[in-house]
C-alpha positions in Angstrom: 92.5 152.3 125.4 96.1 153.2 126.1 99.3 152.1 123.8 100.3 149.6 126.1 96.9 148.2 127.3 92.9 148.5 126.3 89.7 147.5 128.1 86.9 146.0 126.5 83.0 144.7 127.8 81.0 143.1 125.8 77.8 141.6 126.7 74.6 139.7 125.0 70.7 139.3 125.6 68.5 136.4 123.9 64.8 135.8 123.6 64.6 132.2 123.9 62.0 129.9 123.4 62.3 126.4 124.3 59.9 123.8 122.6 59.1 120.3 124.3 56.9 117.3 123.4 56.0 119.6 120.2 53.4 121.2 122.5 54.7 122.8 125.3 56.3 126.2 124.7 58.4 128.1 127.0 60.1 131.8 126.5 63.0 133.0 128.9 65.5 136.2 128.2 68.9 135.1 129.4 72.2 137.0 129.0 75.4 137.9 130.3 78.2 139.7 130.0 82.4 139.7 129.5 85.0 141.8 130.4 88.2 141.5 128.8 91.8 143.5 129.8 94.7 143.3 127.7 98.8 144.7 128.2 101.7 144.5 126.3 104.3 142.8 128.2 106.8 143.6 125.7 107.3 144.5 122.3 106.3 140.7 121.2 103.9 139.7 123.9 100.7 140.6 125.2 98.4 139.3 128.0 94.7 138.9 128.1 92.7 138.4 130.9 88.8 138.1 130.9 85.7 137.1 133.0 82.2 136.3 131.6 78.9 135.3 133.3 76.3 134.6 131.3 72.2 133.0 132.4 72.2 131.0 129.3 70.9 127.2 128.9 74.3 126.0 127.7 75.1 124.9 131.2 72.2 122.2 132.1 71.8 121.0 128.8 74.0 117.8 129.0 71.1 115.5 130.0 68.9 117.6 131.7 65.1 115.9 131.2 64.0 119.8 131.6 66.6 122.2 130.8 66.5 125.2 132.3 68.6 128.2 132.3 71.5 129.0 135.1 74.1 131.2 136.0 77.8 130.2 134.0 81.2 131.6 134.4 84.0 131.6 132.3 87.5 133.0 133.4 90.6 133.2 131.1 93.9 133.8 130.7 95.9 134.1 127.3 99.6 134.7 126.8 100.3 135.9 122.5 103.7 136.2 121.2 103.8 138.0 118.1 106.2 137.0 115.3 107.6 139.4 112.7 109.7 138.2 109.7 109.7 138.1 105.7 106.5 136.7 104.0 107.7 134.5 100.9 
């Protein structure tokens, strides 16, 4: 972490287990991971980049008949102005 810009990784693990026709059981560990880099642009604004890829379930689970889990990927870009005046 620097004044003007700061690193950050984050990352997650799950025990899952997936339950179907009330009798079958199955238990998968999926997980994943983010980094995230921010900068001040200027006094008022800041950027924020991150990546994340994550084995999670979350991506077949829109009408899978079996879901499964796969590999996701998430990339993002924020811009943040921040404002400074009298509170009332």
């Amino acid at each position: 972490t620097g004044r003007s810009s700061d690193l950050r990784l984050e990352g997650f693990a799950a025990h899952t287990e997936l339950w179907l026709d009330k009798v079958q059981s199955e238990k998968t560990l999926t997980g994943g991971g983010k980094v995230a880099w921010r900068r001040k642009v200027a006094e008022d604004l800041s950027l924020q980049t991150s990546v994340e890829l994550a084995r999670s379930y979350y991506a077949t689970l829109d009408g899978a008949l079996r879901p499964t889990p796969s590999m996701a990927t998430e990339a993002m870009a924020t811009l943040t102005k921040h404002f400074r005046g009298k509170r009332r």
